[in-house]
Biopython code that builds the backbone (N, CA, C, O; Angstrom):
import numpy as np
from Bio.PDB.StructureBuilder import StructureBuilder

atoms = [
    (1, "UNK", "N", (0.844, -1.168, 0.000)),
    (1, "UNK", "CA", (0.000, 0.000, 0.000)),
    (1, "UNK", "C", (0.890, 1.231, 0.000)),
    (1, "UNK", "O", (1.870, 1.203, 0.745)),
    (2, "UNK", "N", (0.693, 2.206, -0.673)),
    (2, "UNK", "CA", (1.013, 3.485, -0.540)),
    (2, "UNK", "C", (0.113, 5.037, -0.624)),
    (2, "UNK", "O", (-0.783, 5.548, -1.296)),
    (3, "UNK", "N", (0.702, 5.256, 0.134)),
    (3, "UNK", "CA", (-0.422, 6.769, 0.765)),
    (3, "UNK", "C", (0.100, 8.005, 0.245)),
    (3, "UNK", "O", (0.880, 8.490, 1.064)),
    (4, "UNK", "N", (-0.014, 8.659, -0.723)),
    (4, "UNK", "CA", (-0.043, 10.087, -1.262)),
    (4, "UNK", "C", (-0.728, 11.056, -0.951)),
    (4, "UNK", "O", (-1.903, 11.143, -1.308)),
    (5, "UNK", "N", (-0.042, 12.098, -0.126)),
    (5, "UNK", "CA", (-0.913, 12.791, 1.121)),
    (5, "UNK", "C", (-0.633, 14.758, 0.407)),
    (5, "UNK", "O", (0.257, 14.984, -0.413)),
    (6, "UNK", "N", (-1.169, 15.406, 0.713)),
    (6, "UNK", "CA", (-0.906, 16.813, 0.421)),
    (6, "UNK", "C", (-1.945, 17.603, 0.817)),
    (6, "UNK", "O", (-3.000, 17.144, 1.257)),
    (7, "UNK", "N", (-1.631, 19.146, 0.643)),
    (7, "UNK", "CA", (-3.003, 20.087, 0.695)),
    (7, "UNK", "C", (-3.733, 19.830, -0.899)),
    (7, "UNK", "O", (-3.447, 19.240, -1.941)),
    (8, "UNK", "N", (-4.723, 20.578, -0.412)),
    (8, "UNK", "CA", (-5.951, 20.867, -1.802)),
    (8, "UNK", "C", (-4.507, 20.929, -3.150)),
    (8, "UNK", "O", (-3.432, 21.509, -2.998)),
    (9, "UNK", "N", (-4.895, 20.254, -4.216)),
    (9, "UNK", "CA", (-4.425, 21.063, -5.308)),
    (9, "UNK", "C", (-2.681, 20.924, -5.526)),
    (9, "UNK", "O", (-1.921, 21.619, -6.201)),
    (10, "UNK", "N", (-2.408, 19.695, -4.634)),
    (10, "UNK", "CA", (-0.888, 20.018, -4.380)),
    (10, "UNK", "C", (0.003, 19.162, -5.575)),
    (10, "UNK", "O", (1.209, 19.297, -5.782)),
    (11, "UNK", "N", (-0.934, 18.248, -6.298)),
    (11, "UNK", "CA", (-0.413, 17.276, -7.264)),
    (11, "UNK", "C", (-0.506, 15.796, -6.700)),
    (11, "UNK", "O", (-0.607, 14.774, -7.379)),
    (12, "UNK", "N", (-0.464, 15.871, -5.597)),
    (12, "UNK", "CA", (-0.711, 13.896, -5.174)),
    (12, "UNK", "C", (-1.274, 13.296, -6.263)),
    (12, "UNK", "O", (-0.363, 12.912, -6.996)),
    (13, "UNK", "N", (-2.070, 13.102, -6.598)),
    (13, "UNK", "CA", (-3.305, 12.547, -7.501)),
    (13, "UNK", "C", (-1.808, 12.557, -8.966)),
    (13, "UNK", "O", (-1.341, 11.428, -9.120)),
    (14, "UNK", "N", (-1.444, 13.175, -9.487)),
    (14, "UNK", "CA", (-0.699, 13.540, -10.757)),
    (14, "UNK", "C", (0.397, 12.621, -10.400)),
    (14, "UNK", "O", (0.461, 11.663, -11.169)),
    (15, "UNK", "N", (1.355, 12.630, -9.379)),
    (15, "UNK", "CA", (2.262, 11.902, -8.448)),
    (15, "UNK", "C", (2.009, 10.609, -8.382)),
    (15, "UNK", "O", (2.692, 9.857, -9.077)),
    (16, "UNK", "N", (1.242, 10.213, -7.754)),
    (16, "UNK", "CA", (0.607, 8.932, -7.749)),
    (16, "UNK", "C", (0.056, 7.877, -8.881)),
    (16, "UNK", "O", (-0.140, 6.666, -8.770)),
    (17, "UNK", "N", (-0.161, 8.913, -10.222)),
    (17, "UNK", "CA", (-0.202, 7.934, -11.092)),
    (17, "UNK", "C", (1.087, 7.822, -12.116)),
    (17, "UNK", "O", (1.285, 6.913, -12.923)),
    (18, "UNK", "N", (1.708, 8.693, -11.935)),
    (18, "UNK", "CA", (3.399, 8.691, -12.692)),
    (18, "UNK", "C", (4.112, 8.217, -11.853)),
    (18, "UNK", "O", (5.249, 8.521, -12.214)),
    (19, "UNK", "N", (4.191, 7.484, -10.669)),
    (19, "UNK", "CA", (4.689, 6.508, -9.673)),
    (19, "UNK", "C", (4.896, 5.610, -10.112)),
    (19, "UNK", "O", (5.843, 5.014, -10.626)),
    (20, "UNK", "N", (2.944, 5.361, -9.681)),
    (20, "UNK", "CA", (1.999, 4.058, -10.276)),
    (20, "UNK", "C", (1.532, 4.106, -11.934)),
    (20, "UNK", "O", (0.402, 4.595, -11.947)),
    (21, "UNK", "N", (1.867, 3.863, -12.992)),
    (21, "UNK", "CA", (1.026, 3.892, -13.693)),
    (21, "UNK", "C", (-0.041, 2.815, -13.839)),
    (21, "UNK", "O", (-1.178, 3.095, -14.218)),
    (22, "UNK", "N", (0.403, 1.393, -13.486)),
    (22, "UNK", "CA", (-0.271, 0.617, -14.027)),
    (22, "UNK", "C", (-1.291, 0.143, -12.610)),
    (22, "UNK", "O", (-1.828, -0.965, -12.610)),
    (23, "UNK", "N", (-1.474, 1.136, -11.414)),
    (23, "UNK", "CA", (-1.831, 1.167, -10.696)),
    (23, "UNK", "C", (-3.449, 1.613, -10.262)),
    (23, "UNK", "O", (-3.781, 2.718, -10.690)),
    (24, "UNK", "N", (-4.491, 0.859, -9.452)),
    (24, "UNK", "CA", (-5.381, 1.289, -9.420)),
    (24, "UNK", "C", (-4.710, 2.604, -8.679)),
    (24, "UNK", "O", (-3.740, 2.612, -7.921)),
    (25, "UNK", "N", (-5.426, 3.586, -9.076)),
    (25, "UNK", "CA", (-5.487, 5.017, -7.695)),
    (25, "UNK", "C", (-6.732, 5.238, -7.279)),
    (25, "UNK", "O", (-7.744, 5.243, -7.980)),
    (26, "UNK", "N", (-6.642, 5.440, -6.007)),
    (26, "UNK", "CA", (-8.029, 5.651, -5.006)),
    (26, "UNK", "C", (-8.154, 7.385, -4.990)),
    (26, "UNK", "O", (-8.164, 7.824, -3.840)),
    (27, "UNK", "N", (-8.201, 7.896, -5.514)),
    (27, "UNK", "CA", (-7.840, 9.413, -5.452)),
    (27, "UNK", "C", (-9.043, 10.052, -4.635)),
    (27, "UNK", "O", (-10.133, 9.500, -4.788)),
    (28, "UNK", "N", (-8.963, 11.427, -3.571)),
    (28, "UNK", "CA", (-9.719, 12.284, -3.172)),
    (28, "UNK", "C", (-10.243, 10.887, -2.056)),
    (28, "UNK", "O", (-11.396, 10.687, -1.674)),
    (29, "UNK", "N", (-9.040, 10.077, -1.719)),
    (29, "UNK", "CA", (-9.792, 9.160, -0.476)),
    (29, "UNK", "C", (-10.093, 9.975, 0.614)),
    (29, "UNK", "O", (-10.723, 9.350, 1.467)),
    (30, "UNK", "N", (-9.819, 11.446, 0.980)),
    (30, "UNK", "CA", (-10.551, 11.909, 1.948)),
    (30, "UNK", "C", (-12.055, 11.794, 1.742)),
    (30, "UNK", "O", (-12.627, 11.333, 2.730)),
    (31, "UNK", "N", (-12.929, 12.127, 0.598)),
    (31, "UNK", "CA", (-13.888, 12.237, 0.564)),
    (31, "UNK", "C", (-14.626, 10.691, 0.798)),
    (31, "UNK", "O", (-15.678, 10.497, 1.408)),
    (32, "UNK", "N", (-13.883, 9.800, 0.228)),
    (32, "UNK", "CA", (-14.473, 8.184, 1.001)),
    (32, "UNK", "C", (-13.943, 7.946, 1.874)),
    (32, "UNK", "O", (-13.683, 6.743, 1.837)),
    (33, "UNK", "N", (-13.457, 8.535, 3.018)),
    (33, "UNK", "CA", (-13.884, 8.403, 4.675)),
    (33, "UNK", "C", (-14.896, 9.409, 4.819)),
    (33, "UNK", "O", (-15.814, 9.051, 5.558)),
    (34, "UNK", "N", (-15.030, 10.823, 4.226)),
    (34, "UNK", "CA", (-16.129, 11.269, 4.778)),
    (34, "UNK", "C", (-17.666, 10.496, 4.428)),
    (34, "UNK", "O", (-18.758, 10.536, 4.995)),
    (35, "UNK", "N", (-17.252, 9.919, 3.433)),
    (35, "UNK", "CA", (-18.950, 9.244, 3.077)),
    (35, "UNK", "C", (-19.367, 8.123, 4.380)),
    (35, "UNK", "O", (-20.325, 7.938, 5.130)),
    (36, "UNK", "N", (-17.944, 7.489, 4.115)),
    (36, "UNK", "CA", (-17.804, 6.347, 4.632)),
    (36, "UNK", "C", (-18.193, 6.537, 6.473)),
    (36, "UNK", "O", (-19.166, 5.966, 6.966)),
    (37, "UNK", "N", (-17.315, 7.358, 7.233)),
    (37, "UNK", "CA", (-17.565, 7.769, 8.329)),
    (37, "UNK", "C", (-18.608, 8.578, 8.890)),
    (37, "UNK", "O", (-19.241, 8.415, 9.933)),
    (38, "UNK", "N", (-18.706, 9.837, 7.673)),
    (38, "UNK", "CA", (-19.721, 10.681, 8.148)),
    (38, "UNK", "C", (-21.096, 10.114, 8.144)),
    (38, "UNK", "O", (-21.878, 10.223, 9.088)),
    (39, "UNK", "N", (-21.326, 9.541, 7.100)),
    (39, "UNK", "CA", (-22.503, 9.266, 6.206)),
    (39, "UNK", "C", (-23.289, 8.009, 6.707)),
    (39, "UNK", "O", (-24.454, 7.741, 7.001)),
    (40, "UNK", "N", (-21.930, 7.288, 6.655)),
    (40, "UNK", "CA", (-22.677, 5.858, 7.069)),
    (40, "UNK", "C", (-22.296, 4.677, 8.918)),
    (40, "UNK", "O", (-22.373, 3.546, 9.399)),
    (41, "UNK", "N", (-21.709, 6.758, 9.331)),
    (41, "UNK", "CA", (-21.405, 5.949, 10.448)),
    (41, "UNK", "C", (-20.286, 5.357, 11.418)),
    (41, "UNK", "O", (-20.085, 5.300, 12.631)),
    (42, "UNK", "N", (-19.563, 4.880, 10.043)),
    (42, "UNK", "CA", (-18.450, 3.678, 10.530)),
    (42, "UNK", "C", (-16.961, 4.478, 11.140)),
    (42, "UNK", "O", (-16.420, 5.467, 10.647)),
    (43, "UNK", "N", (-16.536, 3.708, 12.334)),
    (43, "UNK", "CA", (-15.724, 4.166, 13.159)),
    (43, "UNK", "C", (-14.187, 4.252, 11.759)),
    (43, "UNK", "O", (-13.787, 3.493, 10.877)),
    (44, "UNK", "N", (-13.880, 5.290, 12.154)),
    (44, "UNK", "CA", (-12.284, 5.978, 11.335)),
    (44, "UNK", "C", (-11.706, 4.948, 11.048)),
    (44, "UNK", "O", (-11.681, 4.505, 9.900)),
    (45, "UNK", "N", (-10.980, 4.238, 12.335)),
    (45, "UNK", "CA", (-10.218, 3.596, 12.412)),
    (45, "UNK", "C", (-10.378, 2.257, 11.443)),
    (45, "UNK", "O", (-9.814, 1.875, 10.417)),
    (46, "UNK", "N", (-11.548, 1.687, 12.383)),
    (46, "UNK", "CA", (-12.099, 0.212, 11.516)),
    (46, "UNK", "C", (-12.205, 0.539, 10.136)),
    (46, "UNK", "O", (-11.661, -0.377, 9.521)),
    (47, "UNK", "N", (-12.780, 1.673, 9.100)),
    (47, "UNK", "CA", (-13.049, 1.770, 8.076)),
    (47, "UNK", "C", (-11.487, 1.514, 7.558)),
    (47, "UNK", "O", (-11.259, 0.731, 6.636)),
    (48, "UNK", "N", (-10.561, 2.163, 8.159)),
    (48, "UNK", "CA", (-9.111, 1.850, 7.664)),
    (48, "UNK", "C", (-8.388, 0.664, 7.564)),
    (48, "UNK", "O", (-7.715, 0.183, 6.653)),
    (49, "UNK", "N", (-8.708, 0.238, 8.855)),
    (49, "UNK", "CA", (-8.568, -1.391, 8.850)),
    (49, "UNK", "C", (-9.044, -2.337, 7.949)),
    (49, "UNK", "O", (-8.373, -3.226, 7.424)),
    (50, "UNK", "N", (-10.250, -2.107, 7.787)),
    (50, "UNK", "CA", (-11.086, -2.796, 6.599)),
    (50, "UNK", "C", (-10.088, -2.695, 4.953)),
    (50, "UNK", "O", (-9.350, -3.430, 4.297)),
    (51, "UNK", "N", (-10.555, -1.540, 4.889)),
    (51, "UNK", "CA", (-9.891, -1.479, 3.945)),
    (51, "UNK", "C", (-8.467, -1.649, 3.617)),
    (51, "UNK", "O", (-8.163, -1.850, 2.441)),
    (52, "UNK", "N", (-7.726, -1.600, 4.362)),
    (52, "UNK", "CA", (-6.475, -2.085, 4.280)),
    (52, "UNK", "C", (-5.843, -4.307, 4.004)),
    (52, "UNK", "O", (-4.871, -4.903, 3.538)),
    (53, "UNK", "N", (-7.268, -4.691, 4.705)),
    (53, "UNK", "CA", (-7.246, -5.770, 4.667)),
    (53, "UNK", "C", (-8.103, -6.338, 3.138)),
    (53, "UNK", "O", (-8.162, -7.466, 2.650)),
    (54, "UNK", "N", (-8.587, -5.269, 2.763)),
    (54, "UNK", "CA", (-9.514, -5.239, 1.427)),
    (54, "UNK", "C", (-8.220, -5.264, -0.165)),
    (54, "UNK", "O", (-7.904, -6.014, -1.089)),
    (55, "UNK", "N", (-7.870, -3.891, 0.394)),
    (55, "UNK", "CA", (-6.862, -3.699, -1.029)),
    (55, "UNK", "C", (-5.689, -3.279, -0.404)),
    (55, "UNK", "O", (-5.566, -2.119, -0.013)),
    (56, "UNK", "N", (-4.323, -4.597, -0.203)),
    (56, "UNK", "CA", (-3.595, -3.950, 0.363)),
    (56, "UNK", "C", (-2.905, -3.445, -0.320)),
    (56, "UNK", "O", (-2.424, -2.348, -0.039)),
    (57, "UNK", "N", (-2.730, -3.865, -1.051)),
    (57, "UNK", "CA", (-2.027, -2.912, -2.899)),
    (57, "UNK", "C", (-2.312, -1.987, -3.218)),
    (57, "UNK", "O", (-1.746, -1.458, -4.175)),
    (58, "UNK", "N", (-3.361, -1.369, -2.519)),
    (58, "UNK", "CA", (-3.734, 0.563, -3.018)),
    (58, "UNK", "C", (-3.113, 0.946, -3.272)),
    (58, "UNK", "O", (-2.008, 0.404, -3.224)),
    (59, "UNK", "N", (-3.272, 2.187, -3.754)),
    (59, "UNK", "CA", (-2.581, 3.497, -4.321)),
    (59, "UNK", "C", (-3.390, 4.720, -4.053)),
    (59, "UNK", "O", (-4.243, 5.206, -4.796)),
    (60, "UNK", "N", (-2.969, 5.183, -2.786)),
    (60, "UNK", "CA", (-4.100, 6.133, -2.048)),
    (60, "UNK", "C", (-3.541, 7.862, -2.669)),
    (60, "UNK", "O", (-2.467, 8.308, -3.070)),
    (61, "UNK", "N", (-4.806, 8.386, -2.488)),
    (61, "UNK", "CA", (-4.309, 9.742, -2.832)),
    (61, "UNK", "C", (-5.311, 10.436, -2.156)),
    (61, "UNK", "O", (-6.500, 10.349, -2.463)),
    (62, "UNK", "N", (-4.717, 11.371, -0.915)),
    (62, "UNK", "CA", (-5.548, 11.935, -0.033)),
    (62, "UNK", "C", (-5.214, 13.926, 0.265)),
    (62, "UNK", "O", (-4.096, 14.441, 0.293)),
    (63, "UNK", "N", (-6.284, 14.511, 0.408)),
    (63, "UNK", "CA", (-5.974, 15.501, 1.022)),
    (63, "UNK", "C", (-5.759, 15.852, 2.443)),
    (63, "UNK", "O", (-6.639, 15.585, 3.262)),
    (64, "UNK", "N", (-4.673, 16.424, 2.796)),
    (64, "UNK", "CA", (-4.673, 16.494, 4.388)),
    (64, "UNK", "C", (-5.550, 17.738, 4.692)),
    (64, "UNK", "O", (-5.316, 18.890, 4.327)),
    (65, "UNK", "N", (-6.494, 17.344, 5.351)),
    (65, "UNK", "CA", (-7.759, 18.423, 5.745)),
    (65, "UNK", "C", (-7.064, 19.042, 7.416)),
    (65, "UNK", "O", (-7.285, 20.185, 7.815)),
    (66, "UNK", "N", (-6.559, 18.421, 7.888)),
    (66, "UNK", "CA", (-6.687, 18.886, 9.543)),
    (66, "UNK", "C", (-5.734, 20.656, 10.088)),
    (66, "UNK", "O", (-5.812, 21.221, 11.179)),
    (67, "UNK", "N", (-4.896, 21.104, 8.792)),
    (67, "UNK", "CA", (-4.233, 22.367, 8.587)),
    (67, "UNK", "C", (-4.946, 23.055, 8.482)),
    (67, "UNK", "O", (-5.963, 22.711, 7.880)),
    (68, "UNK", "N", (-4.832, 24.586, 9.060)),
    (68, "UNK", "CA", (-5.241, 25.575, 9.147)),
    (68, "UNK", "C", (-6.315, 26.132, 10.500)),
    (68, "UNK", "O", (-6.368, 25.524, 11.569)),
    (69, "UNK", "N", (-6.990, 27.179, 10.250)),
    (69, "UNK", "CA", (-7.952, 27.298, 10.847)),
    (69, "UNK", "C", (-9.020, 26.376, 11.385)),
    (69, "UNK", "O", (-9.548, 25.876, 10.392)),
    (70, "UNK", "N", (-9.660, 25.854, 12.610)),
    (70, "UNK", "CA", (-10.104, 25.098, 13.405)),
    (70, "UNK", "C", (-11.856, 25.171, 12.866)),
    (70, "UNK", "O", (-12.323, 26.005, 13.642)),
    (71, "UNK", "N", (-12.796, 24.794, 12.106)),
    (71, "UNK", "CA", (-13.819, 24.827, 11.595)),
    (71, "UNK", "C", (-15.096, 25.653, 12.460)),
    (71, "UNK", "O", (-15.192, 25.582, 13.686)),
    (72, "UNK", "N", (-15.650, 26.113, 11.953)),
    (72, "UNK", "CA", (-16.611, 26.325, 13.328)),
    (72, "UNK", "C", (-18.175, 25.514, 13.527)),
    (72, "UNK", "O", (-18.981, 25.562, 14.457)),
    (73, "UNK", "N", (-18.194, 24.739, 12.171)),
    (73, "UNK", "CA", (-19.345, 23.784, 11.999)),
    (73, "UNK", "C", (-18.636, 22.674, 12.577)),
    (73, "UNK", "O", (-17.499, 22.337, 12.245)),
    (74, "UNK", "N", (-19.677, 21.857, 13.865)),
    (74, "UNK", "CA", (-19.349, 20.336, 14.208)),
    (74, "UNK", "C", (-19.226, 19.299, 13.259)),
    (74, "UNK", "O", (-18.752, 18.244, 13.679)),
    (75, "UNK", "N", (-19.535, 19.367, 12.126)),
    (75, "UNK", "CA", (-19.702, 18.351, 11.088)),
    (75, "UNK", "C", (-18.596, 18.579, 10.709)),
    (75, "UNK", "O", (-17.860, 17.600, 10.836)),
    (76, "UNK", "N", (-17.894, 19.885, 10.080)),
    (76, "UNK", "CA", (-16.666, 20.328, 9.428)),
    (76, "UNK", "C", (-15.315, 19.568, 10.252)),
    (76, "UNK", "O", (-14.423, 18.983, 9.638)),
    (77, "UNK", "N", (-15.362, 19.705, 11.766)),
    (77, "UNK", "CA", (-14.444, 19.316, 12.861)),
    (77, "UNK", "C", (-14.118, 17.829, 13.153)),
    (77, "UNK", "O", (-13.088, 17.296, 13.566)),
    (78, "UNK", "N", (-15.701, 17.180, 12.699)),
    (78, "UNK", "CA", (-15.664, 15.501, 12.446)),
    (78, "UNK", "C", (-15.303, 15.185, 11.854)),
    (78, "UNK", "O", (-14.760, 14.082, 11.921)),
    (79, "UNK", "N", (-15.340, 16.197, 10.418)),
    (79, "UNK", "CA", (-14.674, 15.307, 9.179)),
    (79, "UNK", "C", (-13.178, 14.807, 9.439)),
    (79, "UNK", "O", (-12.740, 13.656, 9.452)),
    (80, "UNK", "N", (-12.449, 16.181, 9.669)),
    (80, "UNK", "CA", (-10.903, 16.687, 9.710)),
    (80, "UNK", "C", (-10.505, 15.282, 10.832)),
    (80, "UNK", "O", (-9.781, 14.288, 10.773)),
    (81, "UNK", "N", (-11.138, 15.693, 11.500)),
    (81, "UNK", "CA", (-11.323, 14.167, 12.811)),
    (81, "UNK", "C", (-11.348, 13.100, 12.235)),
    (81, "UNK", "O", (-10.497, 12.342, 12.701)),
    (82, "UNK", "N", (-11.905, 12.682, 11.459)),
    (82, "UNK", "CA", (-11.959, 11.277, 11.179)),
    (82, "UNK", "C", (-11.136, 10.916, 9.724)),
    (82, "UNK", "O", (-10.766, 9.758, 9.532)),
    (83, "UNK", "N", (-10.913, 11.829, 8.860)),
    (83, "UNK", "CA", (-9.707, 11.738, 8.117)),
    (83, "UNK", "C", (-8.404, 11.740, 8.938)),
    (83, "UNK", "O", (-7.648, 10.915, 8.426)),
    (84, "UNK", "N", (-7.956, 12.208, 9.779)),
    (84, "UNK", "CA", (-6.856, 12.475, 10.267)),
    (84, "UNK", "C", (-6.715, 11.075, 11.362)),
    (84, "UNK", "O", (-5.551, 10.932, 11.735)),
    (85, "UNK", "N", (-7.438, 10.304, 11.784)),
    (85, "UNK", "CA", (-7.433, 8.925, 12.247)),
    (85, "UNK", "C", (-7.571, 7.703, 10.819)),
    (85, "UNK", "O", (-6.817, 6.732, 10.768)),
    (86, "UNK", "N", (-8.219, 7.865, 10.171)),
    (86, "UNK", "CA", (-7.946, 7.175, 9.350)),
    (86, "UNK", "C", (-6.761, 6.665, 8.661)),
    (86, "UNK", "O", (-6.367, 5.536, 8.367)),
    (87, "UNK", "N", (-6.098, 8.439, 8.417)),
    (87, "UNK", "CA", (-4.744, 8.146, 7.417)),
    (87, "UNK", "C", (-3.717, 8.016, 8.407)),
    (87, "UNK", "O", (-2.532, 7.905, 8.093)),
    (88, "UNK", "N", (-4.188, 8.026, 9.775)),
    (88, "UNK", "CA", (-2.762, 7.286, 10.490)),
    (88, "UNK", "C", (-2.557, 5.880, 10.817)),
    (88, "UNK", "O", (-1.539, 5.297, 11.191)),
    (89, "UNK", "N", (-3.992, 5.368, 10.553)),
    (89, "UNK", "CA", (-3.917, 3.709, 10.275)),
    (89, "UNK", "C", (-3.158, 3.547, 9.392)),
    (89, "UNK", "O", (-2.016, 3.131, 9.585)),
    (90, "UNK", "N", (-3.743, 3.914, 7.961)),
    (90, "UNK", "CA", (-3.092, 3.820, 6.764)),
    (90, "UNK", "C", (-1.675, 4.350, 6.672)),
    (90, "UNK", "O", (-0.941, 3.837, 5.827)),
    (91, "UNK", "N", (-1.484, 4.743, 6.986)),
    (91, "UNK", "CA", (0.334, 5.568, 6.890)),
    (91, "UNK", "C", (1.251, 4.441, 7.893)),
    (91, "UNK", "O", (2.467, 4.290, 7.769)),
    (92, "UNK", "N", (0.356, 3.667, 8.941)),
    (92, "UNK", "CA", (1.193, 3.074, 9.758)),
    (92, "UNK", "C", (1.919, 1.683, 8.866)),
    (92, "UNK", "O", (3.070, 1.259, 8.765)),
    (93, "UNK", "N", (0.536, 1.245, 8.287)),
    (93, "UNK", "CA", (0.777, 0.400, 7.578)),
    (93, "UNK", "C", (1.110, 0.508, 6.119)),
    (93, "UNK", "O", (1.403, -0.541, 5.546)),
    (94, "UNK", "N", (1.106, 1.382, 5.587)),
    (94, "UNK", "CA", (1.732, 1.599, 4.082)),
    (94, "UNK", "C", (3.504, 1.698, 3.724)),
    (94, "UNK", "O", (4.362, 2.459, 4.170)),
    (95, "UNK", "N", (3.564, 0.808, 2.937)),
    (95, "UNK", "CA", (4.777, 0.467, 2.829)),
    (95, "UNK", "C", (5.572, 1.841, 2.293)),
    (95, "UNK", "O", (6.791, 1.987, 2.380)),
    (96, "UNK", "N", (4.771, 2.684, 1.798)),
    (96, "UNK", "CA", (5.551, 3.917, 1.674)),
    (96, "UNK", "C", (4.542, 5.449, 1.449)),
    (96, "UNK", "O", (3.737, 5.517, 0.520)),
    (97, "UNK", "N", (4.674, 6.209, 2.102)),
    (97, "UNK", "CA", (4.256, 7.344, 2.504)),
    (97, "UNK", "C", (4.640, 8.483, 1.676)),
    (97, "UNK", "O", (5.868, 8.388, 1.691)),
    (98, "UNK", "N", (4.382, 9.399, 1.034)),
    (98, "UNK", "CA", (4.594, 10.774, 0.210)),
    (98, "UNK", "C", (3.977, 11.767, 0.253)),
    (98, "UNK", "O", (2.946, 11.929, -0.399)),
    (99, "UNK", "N", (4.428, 12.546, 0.951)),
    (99, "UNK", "CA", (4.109, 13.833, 1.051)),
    (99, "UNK", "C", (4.235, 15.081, -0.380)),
    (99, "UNK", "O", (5.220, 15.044, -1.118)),
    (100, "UNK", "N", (3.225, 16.006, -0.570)),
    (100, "UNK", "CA", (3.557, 16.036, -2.124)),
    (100, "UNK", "C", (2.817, 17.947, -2.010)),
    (100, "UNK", "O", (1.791, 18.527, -1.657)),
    (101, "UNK", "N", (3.995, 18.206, -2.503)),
    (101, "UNK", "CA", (3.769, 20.110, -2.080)),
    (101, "UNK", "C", (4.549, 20.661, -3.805)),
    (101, "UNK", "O", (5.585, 20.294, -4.360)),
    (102, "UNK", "N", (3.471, 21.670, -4.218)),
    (102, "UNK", "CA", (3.962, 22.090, -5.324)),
    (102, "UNK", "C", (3.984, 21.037, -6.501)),
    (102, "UNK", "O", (4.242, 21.489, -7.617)),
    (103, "UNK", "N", (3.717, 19.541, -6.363)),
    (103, "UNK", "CA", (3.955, 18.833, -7.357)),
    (103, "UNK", "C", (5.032, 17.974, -7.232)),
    (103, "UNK", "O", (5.363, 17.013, -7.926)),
    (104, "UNK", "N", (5.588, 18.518, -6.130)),
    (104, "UNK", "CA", (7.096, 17.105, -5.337)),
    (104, "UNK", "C", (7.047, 16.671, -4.533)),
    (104, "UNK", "O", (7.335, 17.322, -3.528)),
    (105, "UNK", "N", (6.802, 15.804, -4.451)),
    (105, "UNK", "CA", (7.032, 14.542, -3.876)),
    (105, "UNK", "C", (8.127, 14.174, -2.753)),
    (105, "UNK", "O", (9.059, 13.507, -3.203)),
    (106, "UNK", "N", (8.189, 14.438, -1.562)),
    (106, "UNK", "CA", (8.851, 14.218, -0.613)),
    (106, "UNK", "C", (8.390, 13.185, 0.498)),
    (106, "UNK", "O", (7.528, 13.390, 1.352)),
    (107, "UNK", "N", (9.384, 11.657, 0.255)),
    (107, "UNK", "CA", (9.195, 10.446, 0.664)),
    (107, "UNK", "C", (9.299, 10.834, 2.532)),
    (107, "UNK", "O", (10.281, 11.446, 2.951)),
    (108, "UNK", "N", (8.155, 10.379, 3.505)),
    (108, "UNK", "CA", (8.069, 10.682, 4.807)),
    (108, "UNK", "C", (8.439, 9.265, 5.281)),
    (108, "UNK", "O", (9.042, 9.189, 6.352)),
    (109, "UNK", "N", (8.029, 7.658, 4.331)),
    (109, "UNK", "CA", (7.839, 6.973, 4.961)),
    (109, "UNK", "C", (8.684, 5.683, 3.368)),
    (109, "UNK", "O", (8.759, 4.466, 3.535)),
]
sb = StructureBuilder()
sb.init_structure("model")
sb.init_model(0)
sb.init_chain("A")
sb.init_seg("    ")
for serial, (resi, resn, name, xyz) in enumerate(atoms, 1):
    if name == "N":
        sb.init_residue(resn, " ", resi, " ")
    sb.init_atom(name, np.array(xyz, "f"), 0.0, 1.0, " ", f" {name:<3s}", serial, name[0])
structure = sb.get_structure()
């Protein structure tokens, strides 16, 4: 598994498939923990677990939501919350980690 992490707009997604080409990519996986957690419930963690035991071969591509200013909607604060537990399952267990600013790619893990 590998986890391609950045702000909004930073290139992960672009990174991740010139890595990977011949690779599925899971791209904007923040937004499937928010479905996944917000929507339907399921605890951060376990959803990570699951899925990790699902596709351990991913090719994740996530935005890091939990930077900046502190939300002032409770829903907004859950999300950041439950992305930010998620991708530390996933980062624990991903065989390699990338952090990706401007379009480069800087290996964390």
């Amino acid at each position: 598994m590998k986890l391609y992490i950045g702000g909004a707009y930073q290139g992960q997604i672009e990174l991740a498939k010139q890595e990977n080409p011949d690779a599925e990519i899971y791209p904007d996986f923040h937004e499937t923990i928010r479905k996944a957690v917000l929507a339907e419930g399921q605890d951060p963690r376990a959803f990570a677990r699951t899925f990790i035991q699902e596709y351990p071969g991913a090719v994740i591509a996530a935005n890091e939501v939990g930077a900046g200013v502190v939300p002032l909607l409770a829903e907004d604060r859950a999300f950041r919350e439950a992305v930010g537990r998620a991708l530390c399952v996933i980062a624990q267990e991903a065989e390699q980690v990338t952090r990706c600013v401007c379009g480069i790619g800087v290996r964390i893990k």
